[in-house]
C-alpha positions as CSV (number, residue, x, y, z in Angstrom):
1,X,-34.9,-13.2,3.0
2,X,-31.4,-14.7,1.8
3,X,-29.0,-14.3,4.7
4,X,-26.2,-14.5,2.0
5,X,-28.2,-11.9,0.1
6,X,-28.5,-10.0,2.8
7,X,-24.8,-9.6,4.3
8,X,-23.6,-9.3,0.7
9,X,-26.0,-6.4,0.3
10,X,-24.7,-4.8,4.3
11,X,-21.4,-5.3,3.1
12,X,-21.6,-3.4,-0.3
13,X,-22.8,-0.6,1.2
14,X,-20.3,-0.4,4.0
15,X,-17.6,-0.9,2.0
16,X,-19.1,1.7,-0.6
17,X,-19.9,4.0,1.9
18,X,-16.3,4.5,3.0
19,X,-14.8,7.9,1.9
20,X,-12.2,7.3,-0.3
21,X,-10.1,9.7,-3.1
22,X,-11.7,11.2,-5.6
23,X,-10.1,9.1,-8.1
24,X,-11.5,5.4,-6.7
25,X,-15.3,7.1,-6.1
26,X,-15.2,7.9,-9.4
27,X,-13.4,4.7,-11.0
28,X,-16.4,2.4,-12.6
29,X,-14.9,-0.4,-11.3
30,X,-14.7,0.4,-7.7
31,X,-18.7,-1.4,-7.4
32,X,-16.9,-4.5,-8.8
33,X,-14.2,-4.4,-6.3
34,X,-16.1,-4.0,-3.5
35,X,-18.0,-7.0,-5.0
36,X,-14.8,-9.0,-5.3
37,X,-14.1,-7.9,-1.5
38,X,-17.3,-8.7,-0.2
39,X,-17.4,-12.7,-2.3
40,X,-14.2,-13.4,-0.3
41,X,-15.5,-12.3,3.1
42,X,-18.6,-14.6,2.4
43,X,-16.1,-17.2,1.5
44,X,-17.5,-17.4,-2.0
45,X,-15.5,-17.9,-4.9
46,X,-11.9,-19.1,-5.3
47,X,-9.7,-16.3,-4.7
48,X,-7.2,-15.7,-2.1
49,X,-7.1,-13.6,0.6
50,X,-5.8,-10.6,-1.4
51,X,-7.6,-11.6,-4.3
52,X,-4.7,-13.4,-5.9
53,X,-3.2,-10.0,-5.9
54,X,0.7,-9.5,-4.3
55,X,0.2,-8.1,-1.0
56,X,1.7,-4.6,-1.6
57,X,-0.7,-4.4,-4.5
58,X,-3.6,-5.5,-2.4
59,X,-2.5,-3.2,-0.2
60,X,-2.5,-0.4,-2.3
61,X,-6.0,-1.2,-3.7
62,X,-7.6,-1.5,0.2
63,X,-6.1,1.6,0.9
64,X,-7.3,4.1,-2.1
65,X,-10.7,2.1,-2.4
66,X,-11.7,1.2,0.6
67,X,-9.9,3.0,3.3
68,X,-10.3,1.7,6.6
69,X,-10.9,-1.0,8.5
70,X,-10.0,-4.6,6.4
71,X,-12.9,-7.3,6.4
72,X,-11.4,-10.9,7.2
73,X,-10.4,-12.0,4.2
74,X,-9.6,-16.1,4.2
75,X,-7.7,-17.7,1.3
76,X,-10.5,-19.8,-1.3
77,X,-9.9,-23.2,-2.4
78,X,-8.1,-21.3,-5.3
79,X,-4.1,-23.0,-6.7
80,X,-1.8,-21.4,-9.4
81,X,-2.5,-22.7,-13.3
82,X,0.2,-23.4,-15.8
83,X,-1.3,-20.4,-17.9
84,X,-1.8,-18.3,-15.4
85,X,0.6,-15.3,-17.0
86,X,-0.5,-16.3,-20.0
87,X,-4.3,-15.5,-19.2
88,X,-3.2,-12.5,-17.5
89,X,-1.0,-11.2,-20.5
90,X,-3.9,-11.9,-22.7
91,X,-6.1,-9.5,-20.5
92,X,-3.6,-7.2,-20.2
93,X,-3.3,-6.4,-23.6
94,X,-7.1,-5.7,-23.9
95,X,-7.2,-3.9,-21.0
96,X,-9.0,-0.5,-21.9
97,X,-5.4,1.4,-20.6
98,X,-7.2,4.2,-18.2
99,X,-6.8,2.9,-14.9
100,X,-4.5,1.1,-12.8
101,X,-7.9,-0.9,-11.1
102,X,-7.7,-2.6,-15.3
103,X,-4.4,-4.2,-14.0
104,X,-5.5,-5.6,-10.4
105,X,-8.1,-7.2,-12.0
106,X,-6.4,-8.9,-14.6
107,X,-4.7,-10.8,-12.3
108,X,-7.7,-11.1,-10.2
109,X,-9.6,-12.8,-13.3
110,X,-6.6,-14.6,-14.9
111,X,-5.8,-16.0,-11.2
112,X,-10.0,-16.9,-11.1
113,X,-9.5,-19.1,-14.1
114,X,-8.7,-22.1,-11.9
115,X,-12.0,-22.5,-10.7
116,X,-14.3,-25.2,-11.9
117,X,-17.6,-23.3,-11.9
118,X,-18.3,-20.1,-13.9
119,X,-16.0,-17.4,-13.8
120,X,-18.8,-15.1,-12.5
121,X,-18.8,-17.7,-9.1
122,X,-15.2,-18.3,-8.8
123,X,-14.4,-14.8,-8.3
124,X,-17.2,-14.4,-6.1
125,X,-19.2,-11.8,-7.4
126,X,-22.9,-11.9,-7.0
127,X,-23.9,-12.7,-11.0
128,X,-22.8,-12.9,-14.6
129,X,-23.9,-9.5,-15.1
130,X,-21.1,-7.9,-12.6
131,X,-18.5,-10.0,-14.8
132,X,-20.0,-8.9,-17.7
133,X,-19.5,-4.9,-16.2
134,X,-16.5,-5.6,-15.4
135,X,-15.2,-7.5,-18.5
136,X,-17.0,-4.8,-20.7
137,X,-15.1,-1.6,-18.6
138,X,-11.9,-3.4,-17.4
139,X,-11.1,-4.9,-21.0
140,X,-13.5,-3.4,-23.8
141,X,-11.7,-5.1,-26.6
142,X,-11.6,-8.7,-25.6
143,X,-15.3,-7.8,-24.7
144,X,-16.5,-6.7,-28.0
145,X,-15.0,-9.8,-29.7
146,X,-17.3,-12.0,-27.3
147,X,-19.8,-11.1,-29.8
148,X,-22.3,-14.2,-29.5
149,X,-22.0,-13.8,-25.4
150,X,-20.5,-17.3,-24.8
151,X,-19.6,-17.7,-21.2
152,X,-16.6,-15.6,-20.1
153,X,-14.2,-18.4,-18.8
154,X,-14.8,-20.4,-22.0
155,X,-14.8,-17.2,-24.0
156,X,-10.9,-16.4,-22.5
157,X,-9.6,-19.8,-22.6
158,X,-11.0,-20.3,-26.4
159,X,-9.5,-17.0,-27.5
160,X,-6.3,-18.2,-25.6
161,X,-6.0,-20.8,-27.2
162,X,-6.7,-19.7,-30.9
163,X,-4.5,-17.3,-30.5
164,X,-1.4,-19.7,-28.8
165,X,-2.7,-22.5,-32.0
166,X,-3.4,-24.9,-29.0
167,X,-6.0,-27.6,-30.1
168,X,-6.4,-29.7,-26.7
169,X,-7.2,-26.2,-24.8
170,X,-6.7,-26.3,-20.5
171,X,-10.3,-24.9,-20.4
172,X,-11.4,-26.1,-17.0
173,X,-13.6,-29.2,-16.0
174,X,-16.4,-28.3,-18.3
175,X,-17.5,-32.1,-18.1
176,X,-18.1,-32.0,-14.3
177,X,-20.0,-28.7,-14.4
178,X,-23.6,-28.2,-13.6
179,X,-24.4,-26.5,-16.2
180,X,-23.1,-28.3,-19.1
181,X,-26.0,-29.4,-20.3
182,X,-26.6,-25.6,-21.3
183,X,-23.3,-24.9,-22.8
184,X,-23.6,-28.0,-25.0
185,X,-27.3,-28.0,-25.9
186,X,-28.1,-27.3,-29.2
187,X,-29.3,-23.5,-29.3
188,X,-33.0,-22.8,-28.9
């Protein structure tokens, strides 16, 4: 077995199995979250120690998620971006507006963006398909327009851009990442 595998898996449930209101059990996006919690205690991904949230908002999340004891959280190899509120404005004007977990993770994703690998990996979540969950609940709209299910980073940074009529866009490194063979290739 994978050990990461394994402790990611341990953790989930803890954190999962913690009673918490009735509102966060039932919020979608609480499986993400925990997700998000359980990257950054693995030291995967690029996020701080509150998940590039302010501390009274991380604060507020821990407690009406995941009530309890905290898991020790370090800081990721993550740094502020020039568009940071831009990217987080963006998402927060998709957002799907029912609740306030939409907001946490606009910042959590728009703070991701500095990362040089896929979104998915710099927020530390175990695979594209939890971005893609939380992407399609979290922010619906900008979802629906990722329509031919380009990558997310490159998918927010070229709408971004489009939208801000910026033609040498900040996308991040994609020349030094692993898989740009696969972005770039011609489509099978």
């Amino acid at each position: 077995m994978n050990p990461s595998l394994d402790c990611r898996i341990l953790l989930l449930a803890e954190l999962l199995g913690r009673p918490a209101p009735a509102h966060a059990t039932a919020d979608p996006l609480r499986p993400i979250l925990a997700s998000l919690l359980t990257g950054r205690a693995l030291n995967q991904g690029v996020l701080t120690a509150t998940l590039g949230l302010t501390e009274p908002a991380f604060q507020t999340l821990w407690s009406d998620y995941f009530p309890g004891a905290h898991l020790n959280l370090q800081n990721g190899p993550g740094e502020d971006i020039a568009e940071l509120e831009d990217l987080l404005h963006l998402l927060l004007e998709y957002r799907a507006g029912v609740r306030e977990s939409e907001v946490w993770l606009a910042q959590i994703v728009a703070y991701s963006c500095c990362g040089r690998n896929h979104l998915w990996q710099d927020l530390g979540l175990a695979d594209r398909g939890e971005l893609s969950t939380l992407m399609t609940v979290a922010f619906p709209g900008l979802a629906t327009l990722n329509v031919d299910d380009m990558k997310w980073k490159k998918f927010i940074y070229r709408h971004y851009c489009t939208r801000e009529g910026i033609y040498v866009c900040p996308a991040p490194s994609c020349g030094e990442c692993a898989d740009h063979a696969k972005c770039f290739a011609p489509e099978a």
